[in-house]
Each structure stands twice: as structure tokens, then as C-alpha cells.
C-alpha distance (Angstrom), angle and dihedral (degrees) to the residues before:
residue distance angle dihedral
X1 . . .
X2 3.41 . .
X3 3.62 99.1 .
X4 3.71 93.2 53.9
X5 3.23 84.7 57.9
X6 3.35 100.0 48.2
X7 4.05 90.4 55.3
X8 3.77 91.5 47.3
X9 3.93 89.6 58.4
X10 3.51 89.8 43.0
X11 3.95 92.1 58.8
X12 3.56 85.0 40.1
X13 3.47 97.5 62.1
X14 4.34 91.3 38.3
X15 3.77 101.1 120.1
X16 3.56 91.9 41.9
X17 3.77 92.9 53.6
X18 3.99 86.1 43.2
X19 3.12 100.1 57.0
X20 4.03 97.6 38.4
X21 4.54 82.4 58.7
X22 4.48 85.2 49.0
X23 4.09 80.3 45.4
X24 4.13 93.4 48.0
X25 4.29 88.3 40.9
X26 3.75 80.4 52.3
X27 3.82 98.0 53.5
X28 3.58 96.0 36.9
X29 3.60 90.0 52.9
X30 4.14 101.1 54.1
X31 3.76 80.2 42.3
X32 4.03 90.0 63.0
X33 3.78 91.4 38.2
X34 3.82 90.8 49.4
X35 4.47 81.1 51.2
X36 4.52 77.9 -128.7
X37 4.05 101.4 178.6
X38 3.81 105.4 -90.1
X39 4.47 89.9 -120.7
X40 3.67 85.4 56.9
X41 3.89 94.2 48.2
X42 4.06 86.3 46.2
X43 3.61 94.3 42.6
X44 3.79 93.7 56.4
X45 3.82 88.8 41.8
X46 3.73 94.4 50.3
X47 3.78 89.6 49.8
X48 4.13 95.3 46.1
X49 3.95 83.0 50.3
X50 3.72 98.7 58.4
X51 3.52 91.9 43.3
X52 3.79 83.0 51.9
X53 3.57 93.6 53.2
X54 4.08 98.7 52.4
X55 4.00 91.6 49.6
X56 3.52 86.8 50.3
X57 3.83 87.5 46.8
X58 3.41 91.8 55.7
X59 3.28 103.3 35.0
X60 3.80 88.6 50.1
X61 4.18 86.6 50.9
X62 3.80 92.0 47.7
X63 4.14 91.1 51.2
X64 4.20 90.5 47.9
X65 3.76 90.1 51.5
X66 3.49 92.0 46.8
X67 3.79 96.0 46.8
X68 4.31 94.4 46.8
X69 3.52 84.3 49.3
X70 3.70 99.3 52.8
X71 4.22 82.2 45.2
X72 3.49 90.5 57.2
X73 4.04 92.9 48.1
X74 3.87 90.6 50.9
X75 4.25 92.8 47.6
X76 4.14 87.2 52.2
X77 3.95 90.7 39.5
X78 3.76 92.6 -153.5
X79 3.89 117.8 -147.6
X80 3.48 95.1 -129.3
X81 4.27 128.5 26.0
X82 3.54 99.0 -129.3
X83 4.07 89.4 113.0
X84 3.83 86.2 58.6
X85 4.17 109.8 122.2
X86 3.40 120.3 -91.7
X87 4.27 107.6 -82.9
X88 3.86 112.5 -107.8
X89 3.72 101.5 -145.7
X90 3.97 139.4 -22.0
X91 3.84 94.5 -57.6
X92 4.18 100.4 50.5
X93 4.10 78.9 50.3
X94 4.01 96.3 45.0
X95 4.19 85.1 51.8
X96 4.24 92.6 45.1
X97 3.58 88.6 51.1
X98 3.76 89.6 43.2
X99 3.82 87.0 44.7
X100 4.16 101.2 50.2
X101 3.96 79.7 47.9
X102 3.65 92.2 62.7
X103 3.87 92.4 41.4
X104 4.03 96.3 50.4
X105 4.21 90.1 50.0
X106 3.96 85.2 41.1
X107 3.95 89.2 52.0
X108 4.04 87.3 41.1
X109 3.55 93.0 46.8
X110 3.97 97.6 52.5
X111 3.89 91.2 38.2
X112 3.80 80.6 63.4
X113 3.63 100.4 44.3
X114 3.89 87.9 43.9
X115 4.03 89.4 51.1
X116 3.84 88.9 51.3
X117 3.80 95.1 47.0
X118 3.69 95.3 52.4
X119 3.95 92.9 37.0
X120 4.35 83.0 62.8
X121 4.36 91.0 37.1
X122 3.85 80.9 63.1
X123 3.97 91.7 36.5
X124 3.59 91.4 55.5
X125 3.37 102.3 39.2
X126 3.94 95.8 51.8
X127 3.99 81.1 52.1
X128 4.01 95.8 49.2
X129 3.73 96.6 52.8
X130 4.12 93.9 38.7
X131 3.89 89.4 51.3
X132 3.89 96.2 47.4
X133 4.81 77.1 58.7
X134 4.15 85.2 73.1
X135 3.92 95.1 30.6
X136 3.81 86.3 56.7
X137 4.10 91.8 44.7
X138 3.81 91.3 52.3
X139 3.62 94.0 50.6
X140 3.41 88.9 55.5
X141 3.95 94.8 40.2
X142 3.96 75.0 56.8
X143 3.57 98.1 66.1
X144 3.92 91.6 64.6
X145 3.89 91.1 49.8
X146 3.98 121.8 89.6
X147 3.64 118.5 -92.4
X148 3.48 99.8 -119.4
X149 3.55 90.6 65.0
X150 3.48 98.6 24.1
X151 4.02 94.4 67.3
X152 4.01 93.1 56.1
X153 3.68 97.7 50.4
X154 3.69 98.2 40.6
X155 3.78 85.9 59.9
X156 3.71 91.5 47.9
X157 4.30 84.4 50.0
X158 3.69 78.4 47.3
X159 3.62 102.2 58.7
X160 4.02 85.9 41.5
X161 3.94 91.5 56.6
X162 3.81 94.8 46.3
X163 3.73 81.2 44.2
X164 3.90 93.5 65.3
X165 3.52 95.5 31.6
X166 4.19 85.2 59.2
X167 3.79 91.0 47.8
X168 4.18 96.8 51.8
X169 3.58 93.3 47.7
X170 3.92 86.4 49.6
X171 3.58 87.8 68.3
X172 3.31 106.9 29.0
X173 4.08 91.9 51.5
X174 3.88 85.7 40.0
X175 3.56 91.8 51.5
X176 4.08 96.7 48.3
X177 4.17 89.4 -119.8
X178 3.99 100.5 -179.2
X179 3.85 94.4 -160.2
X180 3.47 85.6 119.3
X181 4.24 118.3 131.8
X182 3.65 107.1 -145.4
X183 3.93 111.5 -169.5
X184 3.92 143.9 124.3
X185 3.80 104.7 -46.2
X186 3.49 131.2 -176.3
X187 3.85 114.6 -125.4
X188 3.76 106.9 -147.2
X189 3.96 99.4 45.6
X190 3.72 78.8 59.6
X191 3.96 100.9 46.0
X192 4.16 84.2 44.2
X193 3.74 98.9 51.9
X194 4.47 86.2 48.6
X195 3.52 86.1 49.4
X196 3.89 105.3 43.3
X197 3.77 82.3 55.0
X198 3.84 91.8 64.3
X199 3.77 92.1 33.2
X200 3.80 92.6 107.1
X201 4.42 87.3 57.4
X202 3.54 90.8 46.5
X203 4.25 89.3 60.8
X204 3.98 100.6 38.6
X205 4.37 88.6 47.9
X206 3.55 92.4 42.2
X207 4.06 98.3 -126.4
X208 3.94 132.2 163.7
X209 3.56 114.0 -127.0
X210 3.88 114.5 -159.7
X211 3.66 114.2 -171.8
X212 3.94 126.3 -179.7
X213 3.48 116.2 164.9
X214 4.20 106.6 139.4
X215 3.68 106.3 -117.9
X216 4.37 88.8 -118.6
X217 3.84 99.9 62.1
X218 3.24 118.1 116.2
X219 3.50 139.2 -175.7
X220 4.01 132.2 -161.5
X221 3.65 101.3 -136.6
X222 4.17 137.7 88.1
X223 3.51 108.6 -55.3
X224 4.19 87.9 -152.7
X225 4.06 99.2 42.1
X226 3.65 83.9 51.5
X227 3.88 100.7 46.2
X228 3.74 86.6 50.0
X229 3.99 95.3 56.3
X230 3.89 87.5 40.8
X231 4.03 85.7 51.0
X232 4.17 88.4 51.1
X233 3.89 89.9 44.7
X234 3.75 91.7 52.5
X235 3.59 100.1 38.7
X236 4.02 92.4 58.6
X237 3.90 86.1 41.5
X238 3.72 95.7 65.0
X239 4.08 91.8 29.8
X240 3.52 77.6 69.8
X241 3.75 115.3 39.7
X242 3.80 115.8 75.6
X243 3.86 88.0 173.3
X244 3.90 144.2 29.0
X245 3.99 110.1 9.5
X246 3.80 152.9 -107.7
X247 3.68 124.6 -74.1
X248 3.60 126.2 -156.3
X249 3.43 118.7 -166.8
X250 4.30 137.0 170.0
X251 3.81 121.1 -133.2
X252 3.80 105.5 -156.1
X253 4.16 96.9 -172.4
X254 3.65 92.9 49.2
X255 4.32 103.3 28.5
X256 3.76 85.4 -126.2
X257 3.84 122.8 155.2
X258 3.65 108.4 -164.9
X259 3.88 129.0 -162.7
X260 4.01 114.8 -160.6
X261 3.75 128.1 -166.5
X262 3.38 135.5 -169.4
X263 3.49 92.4 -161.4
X264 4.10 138.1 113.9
X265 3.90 99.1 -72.2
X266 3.24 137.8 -158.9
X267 3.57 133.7 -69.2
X268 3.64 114.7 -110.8
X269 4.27 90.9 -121.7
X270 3.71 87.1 55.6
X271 3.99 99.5 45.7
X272 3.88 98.5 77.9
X273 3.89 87.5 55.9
X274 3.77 110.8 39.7
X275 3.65 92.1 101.2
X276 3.76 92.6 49.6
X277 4.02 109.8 112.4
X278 3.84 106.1 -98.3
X279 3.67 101.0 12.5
X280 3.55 125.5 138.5
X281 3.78 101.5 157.0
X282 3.96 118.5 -172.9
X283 3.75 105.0 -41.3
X284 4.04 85.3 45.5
X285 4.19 92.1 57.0
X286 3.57 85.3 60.2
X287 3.54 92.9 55.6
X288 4.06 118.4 58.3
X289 4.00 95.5 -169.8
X290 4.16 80.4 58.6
X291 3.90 106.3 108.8
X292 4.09 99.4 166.5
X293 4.33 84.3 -119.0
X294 3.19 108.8 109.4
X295 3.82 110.3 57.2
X296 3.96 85.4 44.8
X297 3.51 98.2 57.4
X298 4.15 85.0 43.7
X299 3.73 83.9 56.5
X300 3.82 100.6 47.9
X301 3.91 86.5 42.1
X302 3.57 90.1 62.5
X303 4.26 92.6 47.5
X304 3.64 86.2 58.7
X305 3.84 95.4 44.7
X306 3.62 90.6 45.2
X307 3.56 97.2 -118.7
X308 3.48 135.3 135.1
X309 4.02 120.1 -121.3
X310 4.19 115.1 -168.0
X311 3.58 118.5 162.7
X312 3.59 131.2 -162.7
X313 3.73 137.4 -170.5
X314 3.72 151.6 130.0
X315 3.82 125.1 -144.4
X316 3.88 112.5 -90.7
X317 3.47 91.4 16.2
X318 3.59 107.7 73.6
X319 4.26 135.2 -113.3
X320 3.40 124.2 -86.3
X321 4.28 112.7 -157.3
X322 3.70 110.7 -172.6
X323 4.09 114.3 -166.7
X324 4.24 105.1 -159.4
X325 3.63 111.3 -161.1
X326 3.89 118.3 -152.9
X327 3.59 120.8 -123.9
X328 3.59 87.9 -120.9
X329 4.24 116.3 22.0
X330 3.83 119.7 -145.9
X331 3.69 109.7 -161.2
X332 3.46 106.0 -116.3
X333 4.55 122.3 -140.1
């Protein structure tokens, strides 16, 4: 490191050495013209070169000082650049001022865009709780309606509801809300509730569901963070599956909740990326309703919950997501 340094100074500093050598050719030569005795000539070159040598010392000490310091600024990335060293001449001061500047239209710039963001987290917020006011009246306007038709348009009010539900936890999860209530849960209320909202797509694609989760597990974490990332999980799983079913299962010696497919996959280029905002990979280019959403709020559900999300799968075979709780959660920001 120190080398490199080194070699960066000394091309720094490469006219000034340049034209100190055409200054010594100079003197040596008016010396010879001038027939000086040769140890005189050496004697005065010998003492220019030490004196040479300790301002380049210095000078070399004062630009490494300078240059750690400015590497210790950049590691801390201050808010403001009032800890910036002290500016050696008209120039170092011209770029400062140039420099605080920048920072004070940076700091304007994202105080705007941070005003604006939160101005539309309210926005859309007030909207997701008024709109669920009708969704609730319809479903009850539904009751009086015959089943035939009911069934098909409470699935459409369905799709609606999770709708909403997706886009307030975008924001809120996006936005690191911490009104989260973490506390002793019970597991398979949870799993039920996710699954008795796709109960109506298990019946009209003919798929098994197989649930075993003991009735005394439980789990510290927020019973309705969690039932939303179960909810995505499930949702893709029987998107998926045209045939067989979904297991869900508990692990008691490693906390693991696992959710198993028997559905198309995913291909192994895709798998590292599925829970990448907006990805939809192969399978999800076959499917226009994909939007790459819901497995990425599943994942960032789980970093707040403190729980770990790994999926497997190959295609044809199925996917296997497996949700590992920590013995003791730490809400994550």
C-alpha cells in the first residue's frame, strides 16, 4: 500500500522534479563555462541534493498523512465534510467549497425524495385500509347472492383483497415500519388461516393438501407478518402444481417449517434470483399474471421476522421452501 503510494507521489511531484534536473544541468553548466573547480561544483551539488531529499521527505510525509486521512473520512462516510484536512493552498479550498456544494444539494435532493416517498407511504396506506370498507361490504352483499354465482366472484373479491393486502405490506416492509408484535404464537392457527384462504383452489385443481404441524408448537414471532409470507409461499405453490399437492410439514429439532410442491419447479439458473424484486425468471415468462412480487416480499418478511427462507427445487419435480425459526428472533430493520 505504501509503495503505491509512494509511486503516485512520485508522479505527482514529476514536473517539479523535471524541471529541478533542467535547473541542476543549468548550474552545472555555467559552472563548467565559468572553468569552477569540479569539488566545488560537487560540493554545492551534494549540499542542494540533501536539502532536496528532506523537502521531499517532508513533503512526501505531509501527502501520506493527508491521503490516510482522507481514507479514513471515506470508510466513516461522514454526513457533513467539516472533518476534511485542512486545504493546502487556493486549489484544495476551490475543490472543498466545490465539494460541501455537492453535499448540501445531495442532502437537499434526498430530503426531497424522502418527503415524497413518505408523502405516498401515507397515500397508500390511507387507500389500502379505505378500500378493504367496500371489499368487506361486498362480501357480505355476497352472502345474499346464489351460490353458483356467489363462488366465482368471491374468488375474484378474493384475489382483490390479497391484492391490497400485497401492496400495504410492500410499503410498509419496504419502508422498515416496526409496528410489528412479536410474541408466543401458535404455528398451526397460522398455517390454517394461509391455507383456508386458498381452500377454494385446492377443490377446483383437484390437489392434496397434507398438513402436520402438532397443535403445541409455538413460535415467538408476528402471527400476521408470518401468515402473509406463508400466504405468498402457498399461493406460488399451487400456481404451480397442476397435479399431486402441497405438503406442509414441522421439524421440531431444527424449528423448520417446510412447504413441498409437486409442481413444475424452477430451473436451477432462475433459483438464486426468485426472491429478487421483479423477477420472474423462466417459469414466470410463461405466465403474464407473474410480476416477480410475491416471493420478494416472502423473503424480506422473513428478514424482519428473523427467519431464515431457503428454497430448493428442480424442474418437474416440485420446490421445496423451508422457513427456520431461531430459538430466539431479533426483529430485523
Amino acid at each position: 500500500m505504501t509503495g503505491r503510494v509512494f509511486l503516485r507521489w512520485l508522479r505527482a511531484r514529476l514536473a517539479a522534479l523535471v524541471w529541478l534536473a533542467l535547473a541542476a544541468c543549468i548550474f552545472a553548466l555555467v559552472l563548467h563555462l565559468y572553468r569552477a573547480p569540479v569539488q566545488a561544483a560537487l560540493y554545492a551539488g551534494l549540499i542542494c541534493l540533501v536539502l532536496l531529499c528532506l523537502a521531499g521527505g517532508a513533503d512526501y510525509a505531509r501527502y501520506l498523512a493527508r491521503h490516510r486521512a482522507l481514507q479514513r473520512l471515506m470508510q466513516a462516510l461522514p454526513e457533513s465534510l467539516t472533518h476534511l484536512p485542512a486545504a493546502n493552498g487556493l486549489l484544495e479550498q476551490d475543490y472543498q467549497q466545490l465539494l460541501t456544494q455537492l453535499a448540501q444539494l445531495h442532502a437537499q435532493a434526498v430530503t426531497g425524495q424522502d418527503a415524497r416517498y413518505q408523502r405516498l407511504v401515507s397515500t397508500i396506506t390511507r387507500w389500502s385500509h379505505q378500500i378493504k370498507t367496500p371489499i368487506s361490504a361486498q362480501q357480505l352483499l355476497l352472502q345474499r347472492v346464489d351460490s353458483a354465482q356467489r363462488m366465482p366472484l368471491q374468488d375474484e373479491l378474493n384475489k382483490i383483497s390479497r391484492q391490497v393486502d400485497m401492496l400495504l405490506n410492500y410499503f410498509k416492509l419496504d419502508a422498515g415500519a416496526d409496528d410489528f408484535l412479536f410474541a408466543p404464537t401458535a404455528l398451526k392457527p397460522v398455517v390454517a388461516e394461509a391455507v383456508r384462504r386458498h381452500a377454494r383452489l385446492f377443490v377446483l385443481k383437484h390437489l392434496r393438501l397434507t398438513v402436520t404441524v402438532p397443535e403445541d408448537v409455538q413460535v415467538v414471532t408476528d402471527g400476521k407478518l408470518l401468515g402473509f409470507a406463508l400466504d405468498q409461499l402457498i399461493s406460488n405453490a399451487i400456481k404451480y402444481t397442476q397435479e399431486g399437492g402441497i405438503t406442509i410439514a414441522w421439524t421440531a429439532h431444527s424449528r423448520t417449517l417446510t412447504v413441498q410442491d409437486t409442481g413444475i419447479g424452477i430451473a436451477a439458473q432462475d433459483l438464486p434470483r426468485v426472491t429478487e424484486h421483479g423477477f420472474t425468471g423462466t417459469t414466470g415468462h410463461q405466465d403474464t399474471n407473474a410480476t416477480g412480487i410475491g416471493l420478494y416480499l416472502c423473503r424480506r418478511a422473513c428478514e424482519r421476522l428473523d427467519i431464515t427462507l431457503m428454497l430448493a427445487s428442480q424442474p418437474g419435480q416440485g420446490t421445496r421452501a423451508q422457513l427456520i425459526f431461531p430459538l430466539t428472533p431479533q426483529p430485523k430493520d
